[in-house]
C-alpha positions in Angstrom: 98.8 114.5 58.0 101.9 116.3 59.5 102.3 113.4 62.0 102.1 110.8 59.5 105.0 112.7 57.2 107.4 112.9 60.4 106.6 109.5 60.8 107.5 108.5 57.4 110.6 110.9 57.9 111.7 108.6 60.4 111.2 105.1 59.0 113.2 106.6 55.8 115.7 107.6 58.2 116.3 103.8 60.0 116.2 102.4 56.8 118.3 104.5 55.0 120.9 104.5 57.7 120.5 100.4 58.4 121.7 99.6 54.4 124.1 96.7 54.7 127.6 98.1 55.9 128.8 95.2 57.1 128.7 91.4 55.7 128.0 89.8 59.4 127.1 92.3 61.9 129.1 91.7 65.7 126.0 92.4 67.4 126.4 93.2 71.3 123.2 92.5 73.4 122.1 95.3 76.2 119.4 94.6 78.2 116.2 96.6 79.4 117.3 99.2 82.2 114.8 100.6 84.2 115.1 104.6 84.5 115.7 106.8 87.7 115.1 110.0 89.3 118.6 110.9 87.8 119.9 108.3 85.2 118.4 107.2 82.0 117.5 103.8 81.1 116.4 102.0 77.8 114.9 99.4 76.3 116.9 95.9 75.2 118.5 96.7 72.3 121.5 94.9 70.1 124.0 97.3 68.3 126.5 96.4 65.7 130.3 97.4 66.6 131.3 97.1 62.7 128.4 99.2 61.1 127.6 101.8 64.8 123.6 101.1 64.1 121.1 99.8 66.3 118.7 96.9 66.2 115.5 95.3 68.3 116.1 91.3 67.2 119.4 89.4 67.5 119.5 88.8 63.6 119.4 92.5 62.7 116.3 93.0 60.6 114.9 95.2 62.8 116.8 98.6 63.1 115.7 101.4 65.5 117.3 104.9 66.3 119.2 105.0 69.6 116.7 107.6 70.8 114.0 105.2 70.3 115.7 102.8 73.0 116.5 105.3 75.5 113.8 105.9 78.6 114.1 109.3 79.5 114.9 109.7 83.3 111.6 110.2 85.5 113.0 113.0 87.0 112.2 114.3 90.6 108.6 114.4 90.3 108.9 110.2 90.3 108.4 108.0 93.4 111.4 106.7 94.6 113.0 103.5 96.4 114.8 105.1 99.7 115.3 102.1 102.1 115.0 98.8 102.8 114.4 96.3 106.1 113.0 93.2 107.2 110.5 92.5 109.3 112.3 90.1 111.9 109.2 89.0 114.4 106.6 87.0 113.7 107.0 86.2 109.7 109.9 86.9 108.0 109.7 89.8 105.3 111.6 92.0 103.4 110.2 95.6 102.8 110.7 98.4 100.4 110.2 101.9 100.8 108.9 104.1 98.4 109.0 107.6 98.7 106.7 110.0 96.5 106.8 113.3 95.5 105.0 116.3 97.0 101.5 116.3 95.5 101.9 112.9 93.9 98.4 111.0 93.3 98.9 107.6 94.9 95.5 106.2 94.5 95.8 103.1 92.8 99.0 102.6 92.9 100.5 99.3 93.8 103.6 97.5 94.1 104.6 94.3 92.3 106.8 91.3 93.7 108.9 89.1 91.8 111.4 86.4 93.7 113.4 84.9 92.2 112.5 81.5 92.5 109.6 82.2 90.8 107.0 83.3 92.9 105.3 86.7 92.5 102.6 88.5 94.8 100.9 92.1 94.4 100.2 94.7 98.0 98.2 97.5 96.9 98.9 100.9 98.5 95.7 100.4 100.5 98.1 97.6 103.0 101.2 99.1 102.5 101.9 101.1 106.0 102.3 104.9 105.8 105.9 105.9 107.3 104.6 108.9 109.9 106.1 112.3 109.1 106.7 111.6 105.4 104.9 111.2 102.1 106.2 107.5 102.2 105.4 103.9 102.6 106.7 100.9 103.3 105.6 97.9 100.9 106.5 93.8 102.4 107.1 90.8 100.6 107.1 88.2 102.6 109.1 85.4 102.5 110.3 81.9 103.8 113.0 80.7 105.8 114.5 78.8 102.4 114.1 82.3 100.5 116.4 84.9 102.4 119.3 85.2 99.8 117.0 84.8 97.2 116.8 88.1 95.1 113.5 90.0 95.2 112.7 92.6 92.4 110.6 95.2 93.7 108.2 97.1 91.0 106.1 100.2 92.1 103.0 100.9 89.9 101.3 104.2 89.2 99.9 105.9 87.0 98.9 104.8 83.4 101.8 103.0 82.8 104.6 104.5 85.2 106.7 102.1 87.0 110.0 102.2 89.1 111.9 99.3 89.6 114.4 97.8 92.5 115.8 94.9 94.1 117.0 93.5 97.1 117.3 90.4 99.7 117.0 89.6 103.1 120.5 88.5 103.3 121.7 91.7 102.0 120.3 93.8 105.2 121.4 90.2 107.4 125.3 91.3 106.7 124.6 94.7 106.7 123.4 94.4 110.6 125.9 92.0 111.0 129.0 94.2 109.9 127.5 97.3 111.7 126.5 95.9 115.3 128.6 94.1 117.9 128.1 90.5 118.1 126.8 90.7 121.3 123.6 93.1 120.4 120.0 91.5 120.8 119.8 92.1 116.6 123.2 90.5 115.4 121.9 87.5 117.7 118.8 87.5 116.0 119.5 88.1 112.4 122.3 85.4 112.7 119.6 83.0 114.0 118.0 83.6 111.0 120.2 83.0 108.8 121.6 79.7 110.5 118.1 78.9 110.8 118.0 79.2 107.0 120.7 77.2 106.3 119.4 74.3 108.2 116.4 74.0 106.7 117.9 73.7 103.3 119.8 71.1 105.0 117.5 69.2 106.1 115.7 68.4 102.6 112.5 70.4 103.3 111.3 72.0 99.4 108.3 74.3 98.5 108.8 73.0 95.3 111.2 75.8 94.1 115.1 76.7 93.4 116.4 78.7 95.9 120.0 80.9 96.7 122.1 78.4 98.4 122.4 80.2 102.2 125.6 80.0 103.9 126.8 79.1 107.2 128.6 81.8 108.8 131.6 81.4 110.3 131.8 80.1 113.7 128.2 79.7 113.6 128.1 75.7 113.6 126.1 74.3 115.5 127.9 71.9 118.1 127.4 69.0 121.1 127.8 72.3 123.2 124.8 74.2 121.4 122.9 71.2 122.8 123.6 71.3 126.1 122.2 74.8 126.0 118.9 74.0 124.8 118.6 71.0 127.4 119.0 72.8 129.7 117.8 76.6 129.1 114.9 75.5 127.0 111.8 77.1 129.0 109.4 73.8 127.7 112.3 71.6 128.8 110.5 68.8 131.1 107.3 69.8 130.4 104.8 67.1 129.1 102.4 67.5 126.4 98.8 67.5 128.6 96.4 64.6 127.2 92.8 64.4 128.8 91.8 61.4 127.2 90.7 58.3 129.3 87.1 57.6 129.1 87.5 59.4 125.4 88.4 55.6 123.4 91.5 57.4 122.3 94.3 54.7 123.2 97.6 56.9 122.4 98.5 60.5 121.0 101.7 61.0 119.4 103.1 64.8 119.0 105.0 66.7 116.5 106.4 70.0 114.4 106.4 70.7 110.8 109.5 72.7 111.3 109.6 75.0 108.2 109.4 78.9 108.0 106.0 78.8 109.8 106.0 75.5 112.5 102.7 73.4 112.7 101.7 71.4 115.7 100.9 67.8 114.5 98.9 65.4 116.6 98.4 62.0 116.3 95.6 59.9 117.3 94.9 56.4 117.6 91.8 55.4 118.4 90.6 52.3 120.0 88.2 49.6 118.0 85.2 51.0 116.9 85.3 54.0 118.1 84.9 56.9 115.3 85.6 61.0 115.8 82.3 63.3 115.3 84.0 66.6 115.5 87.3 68.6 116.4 87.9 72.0 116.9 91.0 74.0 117.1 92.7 72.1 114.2 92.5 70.4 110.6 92.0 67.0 109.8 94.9 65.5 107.2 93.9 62.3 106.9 95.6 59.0 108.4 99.0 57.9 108.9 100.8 54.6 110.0 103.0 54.6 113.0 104.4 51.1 114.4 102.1 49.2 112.3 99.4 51.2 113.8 96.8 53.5 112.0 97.0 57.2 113.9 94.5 60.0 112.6 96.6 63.2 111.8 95.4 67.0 113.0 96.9 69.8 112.3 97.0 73.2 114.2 97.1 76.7 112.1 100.4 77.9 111.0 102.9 79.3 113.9 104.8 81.9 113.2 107.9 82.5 115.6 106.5 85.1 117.5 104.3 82.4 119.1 107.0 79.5 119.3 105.8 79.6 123.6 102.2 79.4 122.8 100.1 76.6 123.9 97.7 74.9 121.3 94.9 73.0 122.7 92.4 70.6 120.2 89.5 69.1 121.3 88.3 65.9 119.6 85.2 64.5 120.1 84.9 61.1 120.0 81.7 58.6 120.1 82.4 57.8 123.5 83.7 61.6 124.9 85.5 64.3 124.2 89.3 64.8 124.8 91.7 67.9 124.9 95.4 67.7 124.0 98.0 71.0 125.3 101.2 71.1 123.7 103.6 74.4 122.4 106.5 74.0 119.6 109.1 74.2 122.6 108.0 70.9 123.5 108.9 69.3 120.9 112.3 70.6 120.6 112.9 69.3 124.6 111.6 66.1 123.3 114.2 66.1 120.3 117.0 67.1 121.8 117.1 64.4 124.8 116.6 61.6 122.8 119.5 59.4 122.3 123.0 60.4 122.2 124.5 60.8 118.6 124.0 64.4 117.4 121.4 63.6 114.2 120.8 66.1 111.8 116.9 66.4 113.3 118.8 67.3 116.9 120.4 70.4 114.7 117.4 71.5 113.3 115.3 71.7 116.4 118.6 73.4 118.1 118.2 75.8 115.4 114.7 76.5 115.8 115.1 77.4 119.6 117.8 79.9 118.9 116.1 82.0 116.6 112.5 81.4 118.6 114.6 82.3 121.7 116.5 85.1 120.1 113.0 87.0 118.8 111.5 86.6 121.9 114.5 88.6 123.2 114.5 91.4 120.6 110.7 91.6 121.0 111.2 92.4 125.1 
């Protein structure tokens, strides 16, 4: 009973302190705020300059007391967001790290993503990686190329209902690196491969379907006739052929090619000669048929690539009904291939010029 008569206490008290002061309320809006260790936060409220009261809807009919909005701070005893990073070999992702207090029961904990072009994912503490020496982990979202200056809100769950909230991007830590290292280090080179290699694919029309941050190009960071010299010539696939075992197989031709997004795939091509049919494959997925010059080519697909294995060779075997062929061929070839065909420097000459530097500058931070 003494609850419920505090309780009506305080619904006498909104509404007796919300009577109509003020003809039209000037409402201002404040949105939810997520506390800290330190700093309070509150819920989204509207208050009215003209009458000093505070309400939950934008028409005013539902009045609150300002200590009903406010969120406590959590205090010390609260996990915390201490750092950030990406990881910059193999896939691309940005990571959070959560620091907890001494005793703190992480078991079952987890740690919501939100990007913010839409796309959320969940890593429970179980996959998050403990940070050695401290009661700390680090939690990644990964990402793709078209995503680094894309915001990612970060949301660490424990608890009942306890949460702590915070947000970052890859391009944030991209000009942090670049403003604190000489342009000459192995990580400038490689986090401004990134981000050029960023750029360029937004460039060239490739979508997930989504509305990204437009990335810029950095200054001085163009890509040029000179750029492609480089890779002609420096390019450790340059000359080398994609190996085809296929007479005796009836396959008449293979044609080779990349998917060149934030994870490459090696496409083949097959065209096979009349009547002859394939029985099985391995080592790749089947997409169906495409045409080419009139003629009908079947497509296979190797696994996703991440960058880390840009120099890998990829061999398929297709089995045919009269044999069995095997095709060889790494990402690196098909840039070669690009880049010395023809003479006018094409927007699909930049790309796979792009590609090559940030391959070639992971392979040299990963030494």
């Amino acid at each position: 009973c003494t609850d419920v008569y505090y309780l009506l206490l305080d619904l006498v008290e909104i509404y007796a302190t919300s009577a109509d002061v003020c003809e039209t309320h000037d409402l201002t809006f404040f949105p939810a705020v997520e506390p800290t260790a330190t700093e309070d936060g509150n819920i989204a409220y509207y208050y009215c300059e003209e009458c000093g009261r505070y309400y939950l809807d934008e028409d005013a009919t539902q009045p609150v007391l300002y200590e009903d909005v406010i969120i406590p701070a959590l205090g010390e005893n609260a996990p915390q967001f201490t750092a950030h990073r990406i990881v910059l070999t193999g896939e691309v992702g940005v990571q959070f790290k959560v620091t907890l207090p001494e005793g703190f029961d992480a078991a079952g904990s987890s740690m919501s993503f939100s990007v913010s072009d839409g796309r959320s994912s969940t890593m429970d503490i179980s996959d998050a990686t403990p940070v050695d020496g401290e009661n700390a982990y680090w939690f990644t979202c990964y990402i793709n190329a078209l995503e680094l200056a894309d915001t990612i809100t970060a949301t660490y769950n424990y608890g009942t209902d306890g949460a702590v909230e915070d947000s970052f991007s890859a391009i944030i830590y991209i000009d942090a690196i670049r403003a604190a290292y000489e342009d000459t280090s192995d990580l400038y080179m490689l986090v401004t491969a990134l981000q050029r290699y960023g750029y360029y694919l937004q460039q060239s029309g490739w979508t997930d379907g989504k509305t990204h941050e437009n990335i810029t190009l950095l200054d001085g960071t163009e890509l040029n006739e000179d750029d492609l010299d480089v890779v002609r010539v420096y390019n450790p696939s340059a000359g080398t052929e994609v190996e085809k075992v296929i007479d005796g197989t009836g396959i008449e031709d293979v044609k080779f090619a990349l998917t060149l997004n934030s994870q490459t795939v090696i496409n083949f091509f097959v065209k096979l000669a009349e009547g002859e049919e394939i029985e099985s494959y391995e080592g790749c997925t089947p997409k169906g048929t495409q045409i080419i010059g009139g003629d009908t080519y079947y497509k296979f697909n190797t696994d996703e690539i991440n960058v880390a294995n840009a120099f890998t060779d990829y061999t398929v075997t297709i089995t045919t009904t009269s044999g069995t062929a095997t095709i060889t061929a790494n990402s690196m070839m098909y840039v070669d291939a690009v880049v010395k065909e023809g003479s006018s420097f094409t927007l699909e000459k930049q790309y796979a010029m792009v590609a090559y530097y940030y391959y070639i500058s992971n392979a040299q931070w990963m030494l």
